[in-house]
C-alpha positions in Angstrom: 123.5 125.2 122.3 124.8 128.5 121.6 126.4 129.5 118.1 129.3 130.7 119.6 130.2 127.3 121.5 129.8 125.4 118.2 132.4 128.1 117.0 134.7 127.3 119.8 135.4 124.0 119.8 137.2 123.9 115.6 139.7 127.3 117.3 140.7 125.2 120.2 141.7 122.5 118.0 143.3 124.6 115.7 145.3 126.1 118.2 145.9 122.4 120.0 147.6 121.3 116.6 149.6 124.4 115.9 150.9 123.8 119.1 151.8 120.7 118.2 153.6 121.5 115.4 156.0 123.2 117.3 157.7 119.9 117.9 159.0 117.8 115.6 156.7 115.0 114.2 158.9 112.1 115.6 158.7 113.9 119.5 154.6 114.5 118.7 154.6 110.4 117.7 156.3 109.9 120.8 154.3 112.1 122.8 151.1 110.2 121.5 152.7 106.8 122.0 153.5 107.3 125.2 149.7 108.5 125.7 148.2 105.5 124.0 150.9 103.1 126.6 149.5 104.8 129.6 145.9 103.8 128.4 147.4 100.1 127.5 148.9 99.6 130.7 145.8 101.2 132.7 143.6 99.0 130.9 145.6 96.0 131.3 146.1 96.6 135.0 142.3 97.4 135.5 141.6 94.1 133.4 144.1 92.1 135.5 141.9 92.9 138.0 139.0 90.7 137.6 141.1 87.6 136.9 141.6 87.9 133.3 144.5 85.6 132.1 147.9 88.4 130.9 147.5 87.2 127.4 144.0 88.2 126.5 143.8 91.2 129.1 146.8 92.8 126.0 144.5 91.6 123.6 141.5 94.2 124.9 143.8 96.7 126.1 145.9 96.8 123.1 142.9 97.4 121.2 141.8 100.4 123.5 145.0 102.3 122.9 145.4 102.0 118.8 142.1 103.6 119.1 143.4 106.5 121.1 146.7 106.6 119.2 145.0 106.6 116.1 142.6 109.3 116.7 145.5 111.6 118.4 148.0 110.9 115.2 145.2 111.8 113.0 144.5 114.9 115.0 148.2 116.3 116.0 150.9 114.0 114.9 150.8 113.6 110.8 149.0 116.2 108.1 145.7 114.5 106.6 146.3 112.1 104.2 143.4 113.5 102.1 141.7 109.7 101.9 138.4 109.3 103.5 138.6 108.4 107.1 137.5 104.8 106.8 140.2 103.9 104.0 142.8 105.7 106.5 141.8 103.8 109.5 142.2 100.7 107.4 145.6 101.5 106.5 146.5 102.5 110.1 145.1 99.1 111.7 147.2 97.6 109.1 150.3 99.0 110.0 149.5 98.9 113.8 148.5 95.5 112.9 151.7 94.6 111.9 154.0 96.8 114.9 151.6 95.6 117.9 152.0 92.0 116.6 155.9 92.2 117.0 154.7 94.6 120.5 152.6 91.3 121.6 155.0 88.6 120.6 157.4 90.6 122.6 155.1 91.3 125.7 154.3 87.0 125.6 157.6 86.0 125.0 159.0 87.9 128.4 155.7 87.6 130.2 155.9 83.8 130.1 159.5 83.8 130.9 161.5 86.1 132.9 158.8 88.9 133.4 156.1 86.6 134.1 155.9 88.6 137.9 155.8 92.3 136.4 153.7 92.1 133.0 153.4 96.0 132.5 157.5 95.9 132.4 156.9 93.5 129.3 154.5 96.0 128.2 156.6 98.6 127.8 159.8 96.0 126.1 157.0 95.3 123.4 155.9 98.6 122.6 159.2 99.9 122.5 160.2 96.5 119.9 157.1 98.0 117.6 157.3 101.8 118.3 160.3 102.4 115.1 158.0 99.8 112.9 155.2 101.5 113.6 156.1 105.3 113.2 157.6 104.4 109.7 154.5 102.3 108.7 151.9 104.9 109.9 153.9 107.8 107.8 155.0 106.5 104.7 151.9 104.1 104.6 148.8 105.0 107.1 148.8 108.7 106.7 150.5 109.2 103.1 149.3 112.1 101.3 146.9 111.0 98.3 148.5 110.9 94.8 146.2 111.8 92.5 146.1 110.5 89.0 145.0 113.2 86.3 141.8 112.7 85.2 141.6 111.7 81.2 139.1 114.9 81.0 141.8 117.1 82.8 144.8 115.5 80.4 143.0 116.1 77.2 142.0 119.8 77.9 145.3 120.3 79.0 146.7 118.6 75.5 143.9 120.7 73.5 145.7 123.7 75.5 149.2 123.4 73.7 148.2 122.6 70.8 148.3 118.6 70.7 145.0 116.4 69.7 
């Protein structure tokens, strides 16, 4: 692979995310969102397909798109959190844990009632239920900036500094 094509590839996703902050981060969320429901509805459509019951074809699809919403918040919607990525994607699932379980309660509720004919419809009712929950969760929670604590080393030479022991 040539070094310049290696080189490449960090620009254009510098340039894709100072793009992106020329919106506000609530449009960008949005933006993604509505990304990551095209991919849930695809997939549950495409499921649907080979005769899997509504209920569990969410449950796979649903999965699908927090991946895909997760890597494009990380990437364009919030600043990095400055935790390692594993920690962060725990905090994420929690909080999407949390707004796609009021988004699938929602989705079951209408799709084994009134919507029962048009699932993707209930789709969209759900994710629109857990999109505020969600948004809040992932940015005062998910992808919070780090707060470090001083060090005792750091404190002490600091103390030593102005004088106290």
């Amino acid at each position: 692979m040539p070094a310049n094509s290696t080189a490449s590839a960090p620009a254009s996703e510098d340039r894709l995310r100072a793009t992106a902050e020329r919106l506000p981060r609530p449009v960008r969320f949005l933006v993604v969102g509505g990304l990551g429901l095209i991919t849930d509805i695809g997939c549950f459509t495409l499921i649907l397909q080979y005769g899997v019951p509504p209920l569990l074809a969410r449950v796979v699809s649903l999965a699908v798109a927090t991946l895909v919403t997760w890597r494009l918040n990380r990437a364009l919607t919030f600043d990095a959190s400055g935790r390692r990525q594993n920690r962060e994607a725990a905090r994420y699932v929690t909080v999407t844990a949390v707004a796609q379980g009021t988004s699938y309660l929602v989705f079951a509720l209408l799709t084994l009632t009134v919507l029962a004919a048009l699932p993707q419809l209930a789709i969209i009712a759900g994710a629109a239920a857990g999109a505020l929950l969600s948004y809040n969760g992932h940015r005062l929670f998910a992808f919070a900036r780090t707060r470090h604590k001083p060090s005792p080393s750091s404190t002490t030479s600091s103390c030593r500094e102005i004088g106290i022991r």
